[in-house]
PDB file of N, CA, C and O in Angstrom:
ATOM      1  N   UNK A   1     -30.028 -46.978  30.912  1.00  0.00           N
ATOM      2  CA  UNK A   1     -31.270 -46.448  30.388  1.00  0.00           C
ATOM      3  C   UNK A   1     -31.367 -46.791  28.910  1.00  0.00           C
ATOM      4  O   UNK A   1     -30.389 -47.240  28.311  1.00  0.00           O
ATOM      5  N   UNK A   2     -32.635 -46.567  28.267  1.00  0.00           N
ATOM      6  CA  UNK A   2     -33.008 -47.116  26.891  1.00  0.00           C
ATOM      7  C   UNK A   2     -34.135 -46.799  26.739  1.00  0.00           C
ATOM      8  O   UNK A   2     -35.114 -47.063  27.436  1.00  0.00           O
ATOM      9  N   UNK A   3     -34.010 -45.924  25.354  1.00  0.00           N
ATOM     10  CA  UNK A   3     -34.918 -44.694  25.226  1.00  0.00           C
ATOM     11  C   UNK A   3     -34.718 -43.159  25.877  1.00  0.00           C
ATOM     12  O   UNK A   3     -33.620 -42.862  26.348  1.00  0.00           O
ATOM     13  N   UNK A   4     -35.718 -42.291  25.882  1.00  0.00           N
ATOM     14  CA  UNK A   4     -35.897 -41.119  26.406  1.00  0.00           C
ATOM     15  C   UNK A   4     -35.506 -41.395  28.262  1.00  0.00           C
ATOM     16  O   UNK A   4     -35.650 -42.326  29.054  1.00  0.00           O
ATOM     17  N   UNK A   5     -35.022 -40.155  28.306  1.00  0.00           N
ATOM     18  CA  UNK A   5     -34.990 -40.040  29.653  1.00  0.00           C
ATOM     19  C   UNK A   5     -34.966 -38.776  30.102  1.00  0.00           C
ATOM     20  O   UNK A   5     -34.316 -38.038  29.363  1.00  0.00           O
ATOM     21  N   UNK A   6     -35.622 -38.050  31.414  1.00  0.00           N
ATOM     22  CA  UNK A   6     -35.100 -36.898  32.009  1.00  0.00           C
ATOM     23  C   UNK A   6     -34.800 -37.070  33.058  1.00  0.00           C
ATOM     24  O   UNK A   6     -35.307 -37.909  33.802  1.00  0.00           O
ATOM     25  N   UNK A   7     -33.959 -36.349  33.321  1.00  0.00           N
ATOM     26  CA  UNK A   7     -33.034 -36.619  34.343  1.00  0.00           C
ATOM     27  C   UNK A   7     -32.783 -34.862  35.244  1.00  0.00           C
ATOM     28  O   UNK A   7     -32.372 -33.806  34.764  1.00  0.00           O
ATOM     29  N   UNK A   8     -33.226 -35.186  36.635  1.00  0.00           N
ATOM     30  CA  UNK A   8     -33.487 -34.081  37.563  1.00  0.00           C
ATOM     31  C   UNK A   8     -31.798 -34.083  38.512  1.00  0.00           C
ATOM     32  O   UNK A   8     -31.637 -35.088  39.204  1.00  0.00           O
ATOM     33  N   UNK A   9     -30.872 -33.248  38.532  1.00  0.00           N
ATOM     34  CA  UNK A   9     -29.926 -33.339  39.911  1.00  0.00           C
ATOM     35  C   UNK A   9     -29.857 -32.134  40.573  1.00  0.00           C
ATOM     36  O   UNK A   9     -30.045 -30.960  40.253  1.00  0.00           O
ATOM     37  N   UNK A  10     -29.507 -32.779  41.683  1.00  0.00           N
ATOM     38  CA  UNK A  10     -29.249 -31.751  42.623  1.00  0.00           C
ATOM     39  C   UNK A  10     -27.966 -31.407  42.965  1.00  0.00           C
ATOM     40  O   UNK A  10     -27.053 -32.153  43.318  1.00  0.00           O
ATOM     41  N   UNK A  11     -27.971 -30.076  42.815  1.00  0.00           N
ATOM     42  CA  UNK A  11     -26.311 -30.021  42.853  1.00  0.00           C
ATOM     43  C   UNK A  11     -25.321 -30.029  44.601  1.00  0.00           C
ATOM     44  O   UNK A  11     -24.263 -29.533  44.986  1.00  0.00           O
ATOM     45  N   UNK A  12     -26.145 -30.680  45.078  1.00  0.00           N
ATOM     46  CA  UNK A  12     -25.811 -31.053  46.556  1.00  0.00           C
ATOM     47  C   UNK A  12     -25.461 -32.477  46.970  1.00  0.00           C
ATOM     48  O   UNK A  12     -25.268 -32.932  48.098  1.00  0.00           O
ATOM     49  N   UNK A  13     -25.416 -33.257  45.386  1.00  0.00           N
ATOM     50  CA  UNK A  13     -25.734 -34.679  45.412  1.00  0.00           C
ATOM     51  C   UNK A  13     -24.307 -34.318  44.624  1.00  0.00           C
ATOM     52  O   UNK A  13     -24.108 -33.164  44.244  1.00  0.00           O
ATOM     53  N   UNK A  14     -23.161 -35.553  44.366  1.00  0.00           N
ATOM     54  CA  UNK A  14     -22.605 -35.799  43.630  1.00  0.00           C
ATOM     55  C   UNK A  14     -23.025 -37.293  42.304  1.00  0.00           C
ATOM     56  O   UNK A  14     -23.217 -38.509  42.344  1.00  0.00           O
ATOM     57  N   UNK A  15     -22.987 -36.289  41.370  1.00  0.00           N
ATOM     58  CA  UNK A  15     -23.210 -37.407  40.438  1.00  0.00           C
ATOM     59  C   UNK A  15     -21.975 -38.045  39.171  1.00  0.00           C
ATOM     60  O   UNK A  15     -21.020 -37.362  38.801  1.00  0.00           O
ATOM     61  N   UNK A  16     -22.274 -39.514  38.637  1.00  0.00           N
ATOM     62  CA  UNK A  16     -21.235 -39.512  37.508  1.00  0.00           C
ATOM     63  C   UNK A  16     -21.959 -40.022  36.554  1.00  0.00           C
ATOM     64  O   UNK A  16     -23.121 -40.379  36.752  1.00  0.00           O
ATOM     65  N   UNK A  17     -21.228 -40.140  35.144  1.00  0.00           N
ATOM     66  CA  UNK A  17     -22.360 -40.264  34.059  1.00  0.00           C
ATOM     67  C   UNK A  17     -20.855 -41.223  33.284  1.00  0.00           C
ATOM     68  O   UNK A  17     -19.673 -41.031  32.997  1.00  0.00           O
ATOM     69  N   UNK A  18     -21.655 -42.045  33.244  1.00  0.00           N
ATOM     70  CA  UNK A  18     -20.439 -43.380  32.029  1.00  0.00           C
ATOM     71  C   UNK A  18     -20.901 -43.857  31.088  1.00  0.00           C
ATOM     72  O   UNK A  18     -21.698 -44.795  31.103  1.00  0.00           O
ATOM     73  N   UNK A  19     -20.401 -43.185  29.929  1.00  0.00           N
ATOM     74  CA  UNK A  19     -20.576 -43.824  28.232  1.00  0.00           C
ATOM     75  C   UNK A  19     -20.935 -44.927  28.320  1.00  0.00           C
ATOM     76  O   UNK A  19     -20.627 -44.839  29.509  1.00  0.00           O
ATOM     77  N   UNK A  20     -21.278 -45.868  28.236  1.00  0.00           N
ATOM     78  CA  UNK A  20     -21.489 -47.044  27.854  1.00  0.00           C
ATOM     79  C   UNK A  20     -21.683 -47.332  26.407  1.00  0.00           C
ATOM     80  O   UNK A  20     -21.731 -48.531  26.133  1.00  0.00           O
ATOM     81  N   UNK A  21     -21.790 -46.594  25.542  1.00  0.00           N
ATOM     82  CA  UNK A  21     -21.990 -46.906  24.046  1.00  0.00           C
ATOM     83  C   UNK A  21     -21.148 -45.750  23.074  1.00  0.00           C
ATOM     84  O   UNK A  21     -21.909 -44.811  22.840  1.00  0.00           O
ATOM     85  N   UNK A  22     -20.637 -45.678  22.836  1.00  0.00           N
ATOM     86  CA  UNK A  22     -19.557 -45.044  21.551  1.00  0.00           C
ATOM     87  C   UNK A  22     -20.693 -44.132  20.612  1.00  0.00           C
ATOM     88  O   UNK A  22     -20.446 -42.963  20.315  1.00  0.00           O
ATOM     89  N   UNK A  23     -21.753 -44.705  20.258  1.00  0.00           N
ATOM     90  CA  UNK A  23     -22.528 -44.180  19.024  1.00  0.00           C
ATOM     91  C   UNK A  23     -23.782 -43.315  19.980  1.00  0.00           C
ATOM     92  O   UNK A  23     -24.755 -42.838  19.397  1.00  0.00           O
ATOM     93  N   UNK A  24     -23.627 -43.198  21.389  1.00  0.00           N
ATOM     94  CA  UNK A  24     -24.713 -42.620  22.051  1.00  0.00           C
ATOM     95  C   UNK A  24     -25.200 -40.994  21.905  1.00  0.00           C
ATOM     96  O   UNK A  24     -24.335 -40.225  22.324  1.00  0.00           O
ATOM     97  N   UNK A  25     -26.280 -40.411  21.448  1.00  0.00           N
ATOM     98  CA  UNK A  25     -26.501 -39.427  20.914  1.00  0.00           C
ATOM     99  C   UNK A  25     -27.236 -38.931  21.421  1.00  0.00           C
ATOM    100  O   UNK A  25     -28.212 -39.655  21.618  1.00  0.00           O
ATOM    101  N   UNK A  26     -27.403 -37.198  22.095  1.00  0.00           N
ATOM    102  CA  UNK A  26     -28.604 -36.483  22.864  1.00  0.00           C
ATOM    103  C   UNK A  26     -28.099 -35.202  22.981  1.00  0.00           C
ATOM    104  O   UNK A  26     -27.304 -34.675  22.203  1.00  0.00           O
ATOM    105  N   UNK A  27     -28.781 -34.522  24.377  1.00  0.00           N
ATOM    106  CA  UNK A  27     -28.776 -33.436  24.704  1.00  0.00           C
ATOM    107  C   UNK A  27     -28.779 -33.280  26.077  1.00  0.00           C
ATOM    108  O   UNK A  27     -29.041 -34.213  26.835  1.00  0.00           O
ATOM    109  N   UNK A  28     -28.419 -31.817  26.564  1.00  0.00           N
ATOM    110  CA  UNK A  28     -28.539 -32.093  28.158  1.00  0.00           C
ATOM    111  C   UNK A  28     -28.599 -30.328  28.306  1.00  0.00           C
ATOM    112  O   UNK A  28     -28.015 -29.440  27.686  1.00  0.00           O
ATOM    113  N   UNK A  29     -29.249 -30.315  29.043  1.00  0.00           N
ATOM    114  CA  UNK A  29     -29.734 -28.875  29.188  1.00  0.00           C
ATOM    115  C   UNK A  29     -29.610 -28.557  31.045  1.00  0.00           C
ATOM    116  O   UNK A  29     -30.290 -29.227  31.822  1.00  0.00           O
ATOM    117  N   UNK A  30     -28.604 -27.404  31.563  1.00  0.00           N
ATOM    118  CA  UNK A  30     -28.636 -26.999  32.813  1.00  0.00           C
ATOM    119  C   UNK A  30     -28.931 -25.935  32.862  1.00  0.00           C
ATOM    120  O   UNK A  30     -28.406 -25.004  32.252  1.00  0.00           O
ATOM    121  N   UNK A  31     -30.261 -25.878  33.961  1.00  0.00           N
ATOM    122  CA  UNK A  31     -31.053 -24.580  34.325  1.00  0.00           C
ATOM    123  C   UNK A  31     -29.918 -24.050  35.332  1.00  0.00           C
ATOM    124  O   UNK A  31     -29.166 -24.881  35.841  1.00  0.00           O
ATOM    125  N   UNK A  32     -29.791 -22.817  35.600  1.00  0.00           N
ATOM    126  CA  UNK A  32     -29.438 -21.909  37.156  1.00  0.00           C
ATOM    127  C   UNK A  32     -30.431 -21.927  37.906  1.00  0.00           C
ATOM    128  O   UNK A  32     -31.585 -22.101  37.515  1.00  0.00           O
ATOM    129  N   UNK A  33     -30.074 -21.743  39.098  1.00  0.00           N
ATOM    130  CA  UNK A  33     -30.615 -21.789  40.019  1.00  0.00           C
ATOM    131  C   UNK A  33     -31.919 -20.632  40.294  1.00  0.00           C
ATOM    132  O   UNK A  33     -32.903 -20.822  41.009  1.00  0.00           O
ATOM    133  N   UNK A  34     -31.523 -19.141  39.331  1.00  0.00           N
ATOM    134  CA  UNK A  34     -31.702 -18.049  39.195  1.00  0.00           C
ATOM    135  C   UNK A  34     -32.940 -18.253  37.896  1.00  0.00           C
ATOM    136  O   UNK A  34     -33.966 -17.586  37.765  1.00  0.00           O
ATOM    137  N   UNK A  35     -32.429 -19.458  36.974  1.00  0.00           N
ATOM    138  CA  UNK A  35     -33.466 -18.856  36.026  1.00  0.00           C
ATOM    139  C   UNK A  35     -35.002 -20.020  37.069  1.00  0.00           C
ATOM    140  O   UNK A  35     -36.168 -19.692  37.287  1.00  0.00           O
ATOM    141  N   UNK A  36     -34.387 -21.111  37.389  1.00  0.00           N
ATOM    142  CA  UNK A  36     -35.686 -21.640  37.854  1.00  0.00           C
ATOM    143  C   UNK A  36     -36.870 -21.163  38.886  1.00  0.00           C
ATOM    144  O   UNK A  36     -38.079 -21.255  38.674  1.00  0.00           O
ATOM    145  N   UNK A  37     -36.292 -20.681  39.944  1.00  0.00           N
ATOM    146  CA  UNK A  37     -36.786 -18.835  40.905  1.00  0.00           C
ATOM    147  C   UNK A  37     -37.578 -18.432  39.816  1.00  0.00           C
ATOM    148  O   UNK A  37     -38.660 -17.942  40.141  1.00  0.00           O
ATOM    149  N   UNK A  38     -37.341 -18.503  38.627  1.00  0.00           N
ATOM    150  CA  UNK A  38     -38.199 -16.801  37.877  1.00  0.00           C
ATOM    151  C   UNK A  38     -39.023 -17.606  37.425  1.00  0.00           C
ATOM    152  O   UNK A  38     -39.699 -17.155  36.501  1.00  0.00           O
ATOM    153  N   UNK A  39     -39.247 -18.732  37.754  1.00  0.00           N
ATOM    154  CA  UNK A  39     -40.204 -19.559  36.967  1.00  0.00           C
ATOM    155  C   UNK A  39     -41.231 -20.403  37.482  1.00  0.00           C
ATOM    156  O   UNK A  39     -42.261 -20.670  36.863  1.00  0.00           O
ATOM    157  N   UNK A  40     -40.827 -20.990  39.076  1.00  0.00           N
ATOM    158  CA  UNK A  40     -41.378 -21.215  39.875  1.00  0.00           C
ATOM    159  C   UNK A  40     -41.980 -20.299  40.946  1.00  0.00           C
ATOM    160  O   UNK A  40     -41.477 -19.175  40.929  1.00  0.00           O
ATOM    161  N   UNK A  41     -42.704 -20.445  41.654  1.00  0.00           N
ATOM    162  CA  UNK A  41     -43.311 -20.018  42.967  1.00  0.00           C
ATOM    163  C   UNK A  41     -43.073 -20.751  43.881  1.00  0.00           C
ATOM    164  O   UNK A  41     -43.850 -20.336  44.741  1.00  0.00           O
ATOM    165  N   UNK A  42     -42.337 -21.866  44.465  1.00  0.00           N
ATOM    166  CA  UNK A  42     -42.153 -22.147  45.522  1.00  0.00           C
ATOM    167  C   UNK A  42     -40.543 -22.480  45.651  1.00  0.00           C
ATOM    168  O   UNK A  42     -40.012 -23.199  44.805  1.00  0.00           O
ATOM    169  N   UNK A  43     -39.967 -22.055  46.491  1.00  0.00           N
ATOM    170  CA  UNK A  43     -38.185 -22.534  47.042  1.00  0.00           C
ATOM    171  C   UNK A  43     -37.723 -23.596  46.707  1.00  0.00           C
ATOM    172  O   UNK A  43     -38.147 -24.640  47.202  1.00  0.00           O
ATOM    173  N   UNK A  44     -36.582 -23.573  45.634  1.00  0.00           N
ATOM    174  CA  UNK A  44     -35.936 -25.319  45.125  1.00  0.00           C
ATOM    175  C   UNK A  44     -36.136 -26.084  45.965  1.00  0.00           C
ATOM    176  O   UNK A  44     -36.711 -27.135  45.683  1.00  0.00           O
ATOM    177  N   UNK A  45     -35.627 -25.742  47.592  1.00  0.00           N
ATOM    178  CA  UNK A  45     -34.726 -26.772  48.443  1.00  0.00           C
ATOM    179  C   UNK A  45     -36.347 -27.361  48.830  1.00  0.00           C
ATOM    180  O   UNK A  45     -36.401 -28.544  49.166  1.00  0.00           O
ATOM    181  N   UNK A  46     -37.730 -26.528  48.790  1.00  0.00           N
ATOM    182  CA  UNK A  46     -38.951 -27.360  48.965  1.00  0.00           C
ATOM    183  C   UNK A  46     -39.456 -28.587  47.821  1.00  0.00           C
ATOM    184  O   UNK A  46     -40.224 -29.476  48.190  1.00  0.00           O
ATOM    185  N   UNK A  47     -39.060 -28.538  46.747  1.00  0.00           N
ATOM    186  CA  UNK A  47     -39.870 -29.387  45.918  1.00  0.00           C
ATOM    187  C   UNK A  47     -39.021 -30.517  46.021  1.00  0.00           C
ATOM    188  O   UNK A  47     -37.797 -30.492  46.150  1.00  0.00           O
ATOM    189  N   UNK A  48     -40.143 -32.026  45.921  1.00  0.00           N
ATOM    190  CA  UNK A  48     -39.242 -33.193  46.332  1.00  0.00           C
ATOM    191  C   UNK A  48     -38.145 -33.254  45.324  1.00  0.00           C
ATOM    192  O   UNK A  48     -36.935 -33.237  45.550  1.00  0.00           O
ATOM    193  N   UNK A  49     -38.855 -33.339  43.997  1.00  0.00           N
ATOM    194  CA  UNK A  49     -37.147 -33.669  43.216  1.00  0.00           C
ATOM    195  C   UNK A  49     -35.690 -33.520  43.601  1.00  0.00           C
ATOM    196  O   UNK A  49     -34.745 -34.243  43.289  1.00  0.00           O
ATOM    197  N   UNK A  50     -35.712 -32.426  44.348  1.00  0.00           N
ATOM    198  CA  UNK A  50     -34.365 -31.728  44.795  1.00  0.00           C
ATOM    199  C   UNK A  50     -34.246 -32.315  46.282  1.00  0.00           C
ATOM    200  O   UNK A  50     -33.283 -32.019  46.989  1.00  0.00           O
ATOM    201  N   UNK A  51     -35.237 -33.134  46.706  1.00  0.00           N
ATOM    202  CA  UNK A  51     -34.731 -33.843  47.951  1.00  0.00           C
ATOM    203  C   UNK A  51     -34.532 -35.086  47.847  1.00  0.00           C
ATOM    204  O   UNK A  51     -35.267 -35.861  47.235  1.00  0.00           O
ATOM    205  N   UNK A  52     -33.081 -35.494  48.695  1.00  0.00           N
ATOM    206  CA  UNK A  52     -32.614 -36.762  48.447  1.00  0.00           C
ATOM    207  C   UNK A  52     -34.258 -38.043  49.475  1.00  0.00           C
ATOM    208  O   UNK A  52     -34.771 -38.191  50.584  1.00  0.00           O
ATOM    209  N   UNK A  53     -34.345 -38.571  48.092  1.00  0.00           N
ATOM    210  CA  UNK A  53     -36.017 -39.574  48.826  1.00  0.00           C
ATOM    211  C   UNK A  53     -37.059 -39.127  47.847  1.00  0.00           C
ATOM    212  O   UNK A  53     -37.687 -39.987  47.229  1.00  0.00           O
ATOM    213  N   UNK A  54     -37.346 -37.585  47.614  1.00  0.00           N
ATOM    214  CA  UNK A  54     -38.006 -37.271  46.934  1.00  0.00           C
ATOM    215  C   UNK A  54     -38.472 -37.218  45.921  1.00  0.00           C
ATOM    216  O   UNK A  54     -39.451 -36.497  45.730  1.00  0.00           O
TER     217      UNK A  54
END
């Protein structure tokens, strides 16, 4: 990647993440499962992001 990115996982998926650059600089922010419920109206396992295809 190059530039901005967001990045959605599912924690039913295994993922890995490899440095590729020494000087690489950001942030990464993980919701619970609990705070996203209080925020949405419809069931994680329904919205595509969280489905593998989706």
């Amino acid at each position: 990647m190059s530039g901005h990115a967001l990045f959605f996982g599912n924690p039913l998926v295994p993922y890995d993440w490899e440095l590729l650059d020494a000087n690489l600089t950001g942030f990464f922010y993980i919701f619970t499962e609990a705070f996203l419920q209080r925020q949405l109206s419809t069931p994680l396992a329904e919205l595509a992001i969280f489905r593998p295809g989706g």
